[in-house]
C-alpha positions in Angstrom: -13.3 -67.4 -73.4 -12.4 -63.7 -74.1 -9.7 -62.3 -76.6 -6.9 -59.7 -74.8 -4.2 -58.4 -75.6 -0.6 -59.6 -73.9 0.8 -56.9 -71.6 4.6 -58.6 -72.6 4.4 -58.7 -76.4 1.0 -57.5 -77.2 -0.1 -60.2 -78.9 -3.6 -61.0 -79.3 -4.6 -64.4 -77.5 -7.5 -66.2 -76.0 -7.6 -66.2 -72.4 -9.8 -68.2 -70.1 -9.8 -65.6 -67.1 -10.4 -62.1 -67.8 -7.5 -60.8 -65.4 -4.9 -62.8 -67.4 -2.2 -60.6 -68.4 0.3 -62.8 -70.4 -0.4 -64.8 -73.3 2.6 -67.6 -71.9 5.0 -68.5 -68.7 7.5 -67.0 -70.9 5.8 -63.2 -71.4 5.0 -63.7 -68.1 8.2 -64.0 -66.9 9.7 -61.1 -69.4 6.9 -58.9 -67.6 8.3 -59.5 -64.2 11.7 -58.7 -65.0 10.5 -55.7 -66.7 9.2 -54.7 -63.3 11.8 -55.2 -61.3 13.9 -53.2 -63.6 11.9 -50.1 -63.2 14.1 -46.7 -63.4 13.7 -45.4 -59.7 11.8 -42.2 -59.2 13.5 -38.8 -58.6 13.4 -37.6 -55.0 13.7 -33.8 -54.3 17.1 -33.6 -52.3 18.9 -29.9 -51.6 22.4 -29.4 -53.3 25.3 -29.3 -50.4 27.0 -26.8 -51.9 24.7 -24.1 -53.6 21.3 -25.0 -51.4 18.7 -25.7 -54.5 16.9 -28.1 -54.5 16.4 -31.2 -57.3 15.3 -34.1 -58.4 17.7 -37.2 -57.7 17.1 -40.0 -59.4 20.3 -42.2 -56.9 19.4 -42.3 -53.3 23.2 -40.8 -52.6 22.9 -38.2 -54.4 24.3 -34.8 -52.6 25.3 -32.1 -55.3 22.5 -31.1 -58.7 25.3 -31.4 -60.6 29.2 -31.3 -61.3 29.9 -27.8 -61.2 28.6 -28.5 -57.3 30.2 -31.7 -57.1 34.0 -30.6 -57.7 33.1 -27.2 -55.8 32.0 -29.1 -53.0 35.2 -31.5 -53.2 37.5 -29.0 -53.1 36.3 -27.3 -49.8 36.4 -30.7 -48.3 39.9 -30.7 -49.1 40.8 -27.0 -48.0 38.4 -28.2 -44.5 40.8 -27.9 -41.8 39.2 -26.6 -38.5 36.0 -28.5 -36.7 34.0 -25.8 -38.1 34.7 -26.4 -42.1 34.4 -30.0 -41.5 31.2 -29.8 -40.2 30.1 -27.1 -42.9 30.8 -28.9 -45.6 29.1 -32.5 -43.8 26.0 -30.6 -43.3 25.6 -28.2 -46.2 26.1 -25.1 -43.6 28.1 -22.2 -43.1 31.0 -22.4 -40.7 29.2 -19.4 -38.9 26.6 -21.7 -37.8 29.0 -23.9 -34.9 28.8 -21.1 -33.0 28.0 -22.1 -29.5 25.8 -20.8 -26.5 27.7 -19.7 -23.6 27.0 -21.3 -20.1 26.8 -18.1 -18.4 23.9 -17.1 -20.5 22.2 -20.7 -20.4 22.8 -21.1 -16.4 20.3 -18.1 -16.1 17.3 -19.6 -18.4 17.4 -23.3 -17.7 16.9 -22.7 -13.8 13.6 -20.9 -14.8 12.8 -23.4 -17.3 14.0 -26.8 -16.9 14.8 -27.3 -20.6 14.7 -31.3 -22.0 15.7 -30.9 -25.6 18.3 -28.8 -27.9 16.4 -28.3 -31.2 19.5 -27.3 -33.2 22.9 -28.6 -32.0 26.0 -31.0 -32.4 27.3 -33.5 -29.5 29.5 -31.7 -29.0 27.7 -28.2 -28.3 24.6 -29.5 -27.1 23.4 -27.6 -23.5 21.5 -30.8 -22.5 21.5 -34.4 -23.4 18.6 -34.4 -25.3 19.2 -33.2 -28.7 18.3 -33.1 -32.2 21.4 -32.8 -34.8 21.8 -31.6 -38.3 21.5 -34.9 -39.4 17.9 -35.5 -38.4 16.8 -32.3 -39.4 14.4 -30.4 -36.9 12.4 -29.2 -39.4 11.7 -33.0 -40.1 11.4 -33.9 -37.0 9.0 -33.4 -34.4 10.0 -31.8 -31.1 7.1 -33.4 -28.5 7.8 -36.7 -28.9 11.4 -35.9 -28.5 11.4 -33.6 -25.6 12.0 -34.9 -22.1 9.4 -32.9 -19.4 10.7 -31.6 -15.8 10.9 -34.0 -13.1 9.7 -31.3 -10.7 6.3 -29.9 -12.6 6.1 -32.5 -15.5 6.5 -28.8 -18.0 8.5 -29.6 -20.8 10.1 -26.6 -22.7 12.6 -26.6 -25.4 15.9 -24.1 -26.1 16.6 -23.1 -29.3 19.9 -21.2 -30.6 19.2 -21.8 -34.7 21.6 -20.7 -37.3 21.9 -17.3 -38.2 24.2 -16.9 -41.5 21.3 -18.6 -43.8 18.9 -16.4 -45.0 15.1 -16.6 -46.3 12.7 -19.7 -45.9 13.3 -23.2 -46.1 13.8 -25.2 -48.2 16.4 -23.7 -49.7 17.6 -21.5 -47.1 16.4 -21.5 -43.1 16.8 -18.4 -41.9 15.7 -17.2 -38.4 12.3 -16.5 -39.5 11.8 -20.2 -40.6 13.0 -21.4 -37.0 10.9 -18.8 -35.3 7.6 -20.1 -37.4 8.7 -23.3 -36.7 9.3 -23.1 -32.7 6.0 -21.6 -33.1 4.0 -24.1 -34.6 5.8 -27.0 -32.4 4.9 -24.7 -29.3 1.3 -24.6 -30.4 1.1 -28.6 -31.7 2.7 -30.2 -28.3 1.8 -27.6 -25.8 5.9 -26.9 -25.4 7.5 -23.5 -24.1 9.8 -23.1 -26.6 12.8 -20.3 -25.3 14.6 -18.5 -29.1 18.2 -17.2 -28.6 18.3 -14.8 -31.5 19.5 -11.4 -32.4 17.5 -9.0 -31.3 16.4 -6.7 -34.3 12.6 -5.2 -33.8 12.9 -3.5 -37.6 13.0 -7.1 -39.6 10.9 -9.1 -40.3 12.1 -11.8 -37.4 11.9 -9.3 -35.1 7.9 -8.3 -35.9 6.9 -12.0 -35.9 8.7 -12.4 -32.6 7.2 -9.1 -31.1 3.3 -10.5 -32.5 3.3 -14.2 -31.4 5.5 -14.4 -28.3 4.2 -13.4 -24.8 7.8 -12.7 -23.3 10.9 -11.4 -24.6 14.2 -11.5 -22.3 17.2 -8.9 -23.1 20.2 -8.2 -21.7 21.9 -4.9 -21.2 25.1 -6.2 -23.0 26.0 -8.0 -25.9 26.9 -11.6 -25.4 29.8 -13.4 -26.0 29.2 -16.8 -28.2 31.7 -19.9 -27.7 33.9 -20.1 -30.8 32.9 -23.2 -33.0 36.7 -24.5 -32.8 38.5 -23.2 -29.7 34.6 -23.4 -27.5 36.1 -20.5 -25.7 33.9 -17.0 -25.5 34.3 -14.6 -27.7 33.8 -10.5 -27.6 33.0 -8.3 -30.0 29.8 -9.8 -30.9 27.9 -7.2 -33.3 24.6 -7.2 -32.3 22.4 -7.7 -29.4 20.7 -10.5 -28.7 16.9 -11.6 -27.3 15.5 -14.8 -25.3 12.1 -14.8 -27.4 9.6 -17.2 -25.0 6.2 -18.8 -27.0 4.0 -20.7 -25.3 1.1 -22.5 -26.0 -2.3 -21.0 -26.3 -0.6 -17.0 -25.7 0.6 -14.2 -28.3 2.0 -11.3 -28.1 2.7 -8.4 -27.9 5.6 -9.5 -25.6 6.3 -7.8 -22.9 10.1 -6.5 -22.3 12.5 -8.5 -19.6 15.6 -7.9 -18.4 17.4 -11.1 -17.9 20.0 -9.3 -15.7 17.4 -8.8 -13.2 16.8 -12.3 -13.0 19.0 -14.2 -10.7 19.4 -17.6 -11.2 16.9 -19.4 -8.4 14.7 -22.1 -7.9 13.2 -23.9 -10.7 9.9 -22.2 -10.4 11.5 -19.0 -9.9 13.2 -16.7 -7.2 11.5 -17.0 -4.0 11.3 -12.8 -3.6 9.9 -12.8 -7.1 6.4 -14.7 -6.1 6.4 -12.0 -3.1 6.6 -9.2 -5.4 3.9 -10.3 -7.4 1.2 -10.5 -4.5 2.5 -7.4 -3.4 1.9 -5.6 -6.6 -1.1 -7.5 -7.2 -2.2 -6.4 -3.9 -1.7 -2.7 -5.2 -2.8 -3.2 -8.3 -6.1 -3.8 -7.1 -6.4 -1.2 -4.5 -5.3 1.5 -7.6 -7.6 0.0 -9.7 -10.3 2.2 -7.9 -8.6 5.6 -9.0 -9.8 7.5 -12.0 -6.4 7.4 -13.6 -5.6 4.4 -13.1 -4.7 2.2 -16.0 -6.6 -0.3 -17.5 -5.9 -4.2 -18.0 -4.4 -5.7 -21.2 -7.1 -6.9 -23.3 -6.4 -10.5 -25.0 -4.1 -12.2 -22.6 -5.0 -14.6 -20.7 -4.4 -14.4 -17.0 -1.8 -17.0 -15.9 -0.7 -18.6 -12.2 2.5 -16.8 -11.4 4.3 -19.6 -10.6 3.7 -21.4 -14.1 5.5 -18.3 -15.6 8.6 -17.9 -13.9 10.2 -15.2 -16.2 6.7 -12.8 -17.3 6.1 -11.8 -13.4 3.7 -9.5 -14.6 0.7 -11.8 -16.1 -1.8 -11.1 -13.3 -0.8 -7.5 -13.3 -2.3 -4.7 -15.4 0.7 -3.6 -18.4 3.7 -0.9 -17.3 4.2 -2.0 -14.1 7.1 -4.8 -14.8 9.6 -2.0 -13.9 7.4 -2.0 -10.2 7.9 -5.7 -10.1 11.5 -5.7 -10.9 12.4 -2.9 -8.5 10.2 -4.6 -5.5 12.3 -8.1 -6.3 15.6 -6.3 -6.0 14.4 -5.2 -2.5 12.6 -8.2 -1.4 16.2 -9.5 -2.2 18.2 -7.2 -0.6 16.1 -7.9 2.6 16.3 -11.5 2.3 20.2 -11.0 2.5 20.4 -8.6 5.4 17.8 -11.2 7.3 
């Protein structure tokens, strides 16, 4: 027999058992209820309209408040195009539909063999494997989602992310954020993981790029974009734009591509290109005796040539990718004329 007091009224009684909480069925039953009544926790969500993030206490909450809440009501009301609808069901810009052009994508996925879309719509996704807005790839994890090559068993990944948000996440996820995130998911699931992004060497985007990707593609134009409403092509696109190419278990520096070089081929590459690189290998190594002759890059690891269809030059020593580019042009040419 021990004295405690009652968790329901907190009474002192006399209790029999030393876990007994209530002093009667009915306290026991007022406890319970008082349980199930508990206010629900708050849950960090980020505000549609302004992008901050804070604490909702209702599980459907979308704005922090009602400033945000009639804001964000009245551009659902002024939505009229695909593009505002879809800004204001995600949170997003209208700048961020914007959509990849096939002529650009028909080049990469022959070298590739992507299986998932990190960042796209039904309706703009290059493959049928995608993840959407909704399921946030930041949340989500690309390996498990990724479909590998039915030739090779590779699996890589394409990724055009937004590009009007600025910053981190979670407020804002700006190309920086996507580019440290296709890293780390490159790194985790051993994924090639192919960036479309503008290409801008003096930001910040640009320097983590240029540091932790082995391969960079460019083209000598600017590209045209599909329009997020009419999903026609569109000129006058204002700044260049960059394939960035990690993969797992190399960093950069990466080493400069022209995509307009590349033909679209086989899925392993152009057949002329795996000739050009035994014949500059070949070279390579009878050069190698001179005294001038220039040294291998240090901390790269040497790779097969055919598991890296777009960085020809991995088993060559550095400044020669303008050698192998001009020898595939001619291996080409006399592929033709035979």
């Amino acid at each position: 027999m021990v004295t405690l007091d009652c968790h329901s009224c907190g009474q002192p009684f006399t209790a029999t058992r030393r876990d007994a909480r209530t002093c009667s069925p009915s306290c026991r039953k007022r406890l319970s209820h008082r349980r199930l009544r508990r206010p629900p926790q708050p849950q960090p969500v980020v505000c549609l309209h302004c992008g901050g993030v804070f604490q909702a206490t209702k599980p459907t909450a979308t704005t922090c408040g009602d400033r945000c809440r009639r804001a964000l009501s009245r551009r659902r009301q002024r939505a009229r195009t695909r593009s505002e609808h879809l800004a204001v069901r995600f949170g997003l810009s209208s700048r961020d539909f914007w959509g990849t052009n096939p002529q650009d994508f028909e080049v990469l996925h022959p070298l590739f063999g992507f299986g998932l879309d990190a960042a796209a719509t039904a309706e703009d996704a290059v493959v049928p494997w995608f993840i959407s807005p909704e399921e946030d790839a930041f949340a989500t994890e690309w390996g498990p989602r990724c479909q590998p090559n039915p030739f090779d068993g590779r699996r890589a990944v394409f990724l055009n992310p937004p590009y009007s948000a600025p910053g981190r996440a979670p407020r804002t996820r700006g190309i920086l954020a996507w580019l440290e995130r296709a890293y780390a998911q490159s790194q985790r699931w051993s994924l090639v993981v192919v960036v479309l992004i503008p290409f801008a060497p003096a930001t910040r985007q640009g320097l983590f790029a240029h540091l932790h990707a082995p391969e960079r593609g460019t083209w000598r134009r600017r590209r045209a974009f599909l329009h997020p409403d009419t999903r026609r092509p569109m000129t006058g696109n204002q700044h260049a734009s960059c394939a960035v190419v990690f993969r797992p278990g190399e960093v950069g520096p990466a080493i400069p591509v022209y995509l307009d070089d590349l033909a679209p081929g086989p899925l392993l590459g152009p057949p002329s290109m795996s000739l050009c690189v035994q014949a500059v290998s070949g070279a390579d190594a009878v050069a190698s005796d001179a005294p001038n002759s220039s040294p291998p890059r240090a901390g790269r690891p040497a790779l097969d040539p055919t598991s890296s269809p777009l960085r020809p030059g991995a088993v060559a020593p550095g400044g020669r990718l303008c050698r192998i580019m001009a020898l595939s042009k001619g291996a080409s040419h006399a592929q033709g004329a035979e």
